[in-house]
Backbone bond lengths (Angstrom), bond angles and torsions (degrees), N, CA, C in turn:
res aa  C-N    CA-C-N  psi(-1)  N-CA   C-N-CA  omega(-1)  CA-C   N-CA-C  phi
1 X - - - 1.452 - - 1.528 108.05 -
2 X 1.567 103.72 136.53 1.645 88.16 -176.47 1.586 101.38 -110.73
3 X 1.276 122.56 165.62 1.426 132.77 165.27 1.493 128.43 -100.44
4 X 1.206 122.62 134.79 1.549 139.26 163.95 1.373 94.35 -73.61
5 X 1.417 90.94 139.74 1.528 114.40 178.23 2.382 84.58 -132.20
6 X 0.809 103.96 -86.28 1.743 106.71 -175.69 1.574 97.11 -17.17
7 X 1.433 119.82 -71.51 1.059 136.51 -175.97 1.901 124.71 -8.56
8 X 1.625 87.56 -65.67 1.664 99.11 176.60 1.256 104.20 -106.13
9 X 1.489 129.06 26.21 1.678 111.80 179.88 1.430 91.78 -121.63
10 X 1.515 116.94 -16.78 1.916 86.65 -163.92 1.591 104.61 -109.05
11 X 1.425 121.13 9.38 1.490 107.01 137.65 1.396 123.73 -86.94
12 X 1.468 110.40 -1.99 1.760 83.96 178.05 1.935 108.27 -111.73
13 X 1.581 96.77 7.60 1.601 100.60 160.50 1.564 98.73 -83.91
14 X 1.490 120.63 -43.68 1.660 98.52 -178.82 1.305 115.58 -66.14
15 X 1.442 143.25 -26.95 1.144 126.00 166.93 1.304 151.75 -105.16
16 X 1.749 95.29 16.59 1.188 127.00 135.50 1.923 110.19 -44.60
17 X 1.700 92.94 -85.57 1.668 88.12 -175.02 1.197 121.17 -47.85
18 X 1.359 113.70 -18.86 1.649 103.54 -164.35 1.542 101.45 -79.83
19 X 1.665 122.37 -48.16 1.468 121.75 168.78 1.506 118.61 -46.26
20 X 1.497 99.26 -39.59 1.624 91.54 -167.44 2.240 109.30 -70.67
21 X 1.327 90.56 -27.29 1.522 113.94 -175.05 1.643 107.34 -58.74
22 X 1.575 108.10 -45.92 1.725 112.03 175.07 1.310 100.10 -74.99
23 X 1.507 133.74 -29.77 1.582 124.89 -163.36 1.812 94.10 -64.00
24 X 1.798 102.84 -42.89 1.278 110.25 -174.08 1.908 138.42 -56.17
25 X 1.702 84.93 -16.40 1.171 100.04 -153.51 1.444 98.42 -109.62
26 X 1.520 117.17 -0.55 1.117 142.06 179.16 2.142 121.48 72.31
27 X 1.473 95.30 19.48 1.301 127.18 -178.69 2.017 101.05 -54.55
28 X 1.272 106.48 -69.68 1.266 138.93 156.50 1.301 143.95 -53.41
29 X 1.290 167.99 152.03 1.501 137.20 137.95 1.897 111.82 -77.80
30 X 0.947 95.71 -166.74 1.642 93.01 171.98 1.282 116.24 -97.34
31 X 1.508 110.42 -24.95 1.679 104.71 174.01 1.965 112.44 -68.62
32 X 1.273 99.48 -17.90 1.823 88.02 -176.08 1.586 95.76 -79.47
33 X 1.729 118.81 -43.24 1.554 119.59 162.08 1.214 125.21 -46.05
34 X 1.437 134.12 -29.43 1.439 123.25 147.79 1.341 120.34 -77.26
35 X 1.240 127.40 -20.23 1.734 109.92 -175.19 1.524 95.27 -85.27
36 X 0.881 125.21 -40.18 1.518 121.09 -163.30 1.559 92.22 -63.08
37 X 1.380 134.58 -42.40 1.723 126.11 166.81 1.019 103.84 -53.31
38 X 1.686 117.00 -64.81 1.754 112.22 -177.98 1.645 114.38 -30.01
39 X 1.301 116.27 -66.90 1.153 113.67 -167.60 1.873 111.75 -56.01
40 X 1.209 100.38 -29.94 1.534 107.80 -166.81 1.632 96.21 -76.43
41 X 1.198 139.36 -5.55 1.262 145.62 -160.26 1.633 92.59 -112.81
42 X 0.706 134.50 -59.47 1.743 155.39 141.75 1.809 97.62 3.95
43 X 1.590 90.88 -93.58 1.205 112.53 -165.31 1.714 108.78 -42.89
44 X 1.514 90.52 -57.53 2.020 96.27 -174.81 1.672 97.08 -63.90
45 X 1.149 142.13 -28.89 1.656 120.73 -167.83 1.524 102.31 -77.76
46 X 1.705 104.71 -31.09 1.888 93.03 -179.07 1.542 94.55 -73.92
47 X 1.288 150.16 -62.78 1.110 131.11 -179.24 1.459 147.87 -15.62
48 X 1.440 90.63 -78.14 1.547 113.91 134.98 1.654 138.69 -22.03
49 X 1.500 104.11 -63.81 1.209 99.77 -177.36 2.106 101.20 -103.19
50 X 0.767 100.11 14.92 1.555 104.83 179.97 1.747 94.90 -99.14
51 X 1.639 125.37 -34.54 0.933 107.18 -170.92 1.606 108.16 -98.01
52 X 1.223 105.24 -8.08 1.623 107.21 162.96 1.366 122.41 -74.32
53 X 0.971 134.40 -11.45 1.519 172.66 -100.68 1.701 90.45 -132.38
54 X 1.099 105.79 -84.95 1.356 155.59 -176.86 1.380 93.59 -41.55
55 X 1.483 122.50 -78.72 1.124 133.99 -171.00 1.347 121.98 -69.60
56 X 1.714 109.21 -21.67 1.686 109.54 163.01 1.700 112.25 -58.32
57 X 2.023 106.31 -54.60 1.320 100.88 -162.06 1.264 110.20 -83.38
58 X 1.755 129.98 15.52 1.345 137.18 142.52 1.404 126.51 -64.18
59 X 1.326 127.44 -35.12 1.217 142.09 -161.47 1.739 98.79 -100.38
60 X 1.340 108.90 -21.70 1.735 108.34 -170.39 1.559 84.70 -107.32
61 X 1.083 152.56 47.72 1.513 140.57 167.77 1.835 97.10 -165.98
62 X 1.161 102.43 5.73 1.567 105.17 165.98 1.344 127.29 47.38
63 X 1.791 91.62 55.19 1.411 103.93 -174.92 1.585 109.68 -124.69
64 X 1.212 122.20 95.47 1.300 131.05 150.89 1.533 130.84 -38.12
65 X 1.181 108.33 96.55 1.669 83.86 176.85 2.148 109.08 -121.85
66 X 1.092 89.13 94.97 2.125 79.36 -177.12 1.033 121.53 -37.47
67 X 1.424 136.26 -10.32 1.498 122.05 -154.71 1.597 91.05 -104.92
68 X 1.533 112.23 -47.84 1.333 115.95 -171.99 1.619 116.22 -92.61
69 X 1.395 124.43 -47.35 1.483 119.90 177.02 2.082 107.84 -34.51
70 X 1.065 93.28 -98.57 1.885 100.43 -179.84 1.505 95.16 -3.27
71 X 1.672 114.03 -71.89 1.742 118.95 -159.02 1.796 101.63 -50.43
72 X 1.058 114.14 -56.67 1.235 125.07 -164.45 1.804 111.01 -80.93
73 X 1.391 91.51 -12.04 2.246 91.00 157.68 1.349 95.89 -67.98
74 X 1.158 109.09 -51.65 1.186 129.27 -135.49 1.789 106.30 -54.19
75 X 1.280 105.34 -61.08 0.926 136.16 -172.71 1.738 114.07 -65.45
76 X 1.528 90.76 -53.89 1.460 103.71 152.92 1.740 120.29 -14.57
77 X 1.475 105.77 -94.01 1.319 118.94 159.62 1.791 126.76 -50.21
78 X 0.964 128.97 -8.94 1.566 123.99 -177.38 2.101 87.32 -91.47
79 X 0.880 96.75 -32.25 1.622 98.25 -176.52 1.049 104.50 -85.80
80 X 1.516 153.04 -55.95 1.147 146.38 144.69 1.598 121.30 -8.22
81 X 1.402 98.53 -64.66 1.964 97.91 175.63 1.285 117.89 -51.55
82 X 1.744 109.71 -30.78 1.663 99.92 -165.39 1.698 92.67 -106.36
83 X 1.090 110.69 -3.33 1.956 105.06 161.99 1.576 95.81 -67.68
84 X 0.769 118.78 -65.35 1.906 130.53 -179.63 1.298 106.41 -9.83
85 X 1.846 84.35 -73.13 1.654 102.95 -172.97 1.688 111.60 -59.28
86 X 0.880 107.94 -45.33 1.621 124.98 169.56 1.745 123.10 -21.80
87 X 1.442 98.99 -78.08 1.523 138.42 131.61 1.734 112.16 -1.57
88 X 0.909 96.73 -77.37 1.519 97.36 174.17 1.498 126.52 -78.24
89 X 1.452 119.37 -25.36 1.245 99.58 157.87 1.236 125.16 -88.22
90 X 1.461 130.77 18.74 1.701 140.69 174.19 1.566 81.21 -87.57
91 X 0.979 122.07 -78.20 1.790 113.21 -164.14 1.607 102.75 -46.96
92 X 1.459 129.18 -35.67 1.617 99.81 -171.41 1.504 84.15 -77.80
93 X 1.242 156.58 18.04 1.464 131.42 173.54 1.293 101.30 -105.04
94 X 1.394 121.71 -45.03 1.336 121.27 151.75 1.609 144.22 -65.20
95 X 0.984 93.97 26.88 1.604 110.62 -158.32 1.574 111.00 -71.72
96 X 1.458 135.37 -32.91 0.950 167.86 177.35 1.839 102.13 -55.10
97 X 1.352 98.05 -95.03 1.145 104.26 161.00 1.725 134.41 -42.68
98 X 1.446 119.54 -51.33 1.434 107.61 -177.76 1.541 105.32 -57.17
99 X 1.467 114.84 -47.74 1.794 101.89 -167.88 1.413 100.77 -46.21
100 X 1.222 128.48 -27.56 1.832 109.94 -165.58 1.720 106.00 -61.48
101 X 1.467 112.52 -20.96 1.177 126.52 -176.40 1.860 114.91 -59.82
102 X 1.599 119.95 -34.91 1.056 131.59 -174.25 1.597 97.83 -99.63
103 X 1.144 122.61 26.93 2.049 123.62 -166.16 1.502 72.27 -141.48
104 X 2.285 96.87 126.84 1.261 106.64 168.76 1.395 105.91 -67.66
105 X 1.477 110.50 157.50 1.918 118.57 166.96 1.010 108.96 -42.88
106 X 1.932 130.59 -50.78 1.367 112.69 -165.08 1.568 116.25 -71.28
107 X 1.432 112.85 -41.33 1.260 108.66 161.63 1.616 135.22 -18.33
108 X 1.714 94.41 -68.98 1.297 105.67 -168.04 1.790 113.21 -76.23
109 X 1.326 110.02 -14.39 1.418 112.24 155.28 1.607 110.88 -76.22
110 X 0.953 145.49 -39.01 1.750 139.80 -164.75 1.865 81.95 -85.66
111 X 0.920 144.55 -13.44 1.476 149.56 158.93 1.437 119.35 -38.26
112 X 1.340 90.55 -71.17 1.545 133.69 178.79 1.641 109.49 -59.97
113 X 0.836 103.15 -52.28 1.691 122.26 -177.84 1.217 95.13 -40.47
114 X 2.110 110.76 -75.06 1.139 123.37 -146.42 1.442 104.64 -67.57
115 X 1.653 95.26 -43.77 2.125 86.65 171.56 1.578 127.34 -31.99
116 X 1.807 90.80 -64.54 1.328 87.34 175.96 1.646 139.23 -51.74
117 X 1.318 131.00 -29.65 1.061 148.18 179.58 1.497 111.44 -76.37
C-alpha cells in the first residue's frame, strides 16, 4: 500500500497560511488562529489515535478483516502525517513559551528578578 504525503499536507499548509495571514492582517486575533489549530490538533489525534486504537485491539484478538484493516491503516497514517505537520506548527506558535520548559525554575526566576530591577 502506498501513502500520500502532498495529499493531506497541502491543504492544511494552505490553511495554515491563510489563518495565520488574517491573524496578520489583523482580520483575526491570534488566539482564534491558535484555537482553530488547537482544535485541528484535537480533531486529527482522536482520529488518528482512535483509528490506531481500533487496529491494535484487531491485531491483539486476531482478527483479520481485508475489506476494513488496509482502509483503516491507511487512513490511520494519512492523519498521522498531517497531525505531524500540525504539531509543528503549534510549537512555532508556541515557541516562546515551550523553551521556558527546557530553562531550570531557578534560572528562570534569577531571570525575572534581574528584569525587574
Amino acid at each position: 500500500m502506498s501513502y500520500d504525503f502532498l495529499i493531506p499536507i497541502l491543504p492544511f499548509i494552505g490553511g495554515y497560511l491563510t489563518t495565520f495571514a488574517l491573524y496578520r492582517i489583523g482580520y483575526i486575533k491570534k488566539i482564534v488562529h491558535v484555537n482553530i489549530w488547537n482544535f485541528i490538533i484535537g480533531v486529527s489525534f482522536l482520529i488518528s489515535g482512535g483509528a490506531g486504537f481500533i487496529l491494535l485491539i484487531l491485531m491483539e484478538l486476531g482478527i483479520r478483516i481485508p475489506s476494513i484493516n488496509p482502509q483503516l491503516m491507511y487512513w490511520h497514517v494519512e492523519v498521522g502525517i498531517t497531525l505531524t505537520l500540525i504539531t509543528i506548527f503549534h510549537f512555532r506558535d508556541y515557541w516562546k513559551a515551550a523553551k521556558n520548559m527546557f530553562i531550570p525554575a531557578k534560572k528562570r526566576i534569577k531571570t525575572k528578578k534581574r528584569v525587574q530591577t
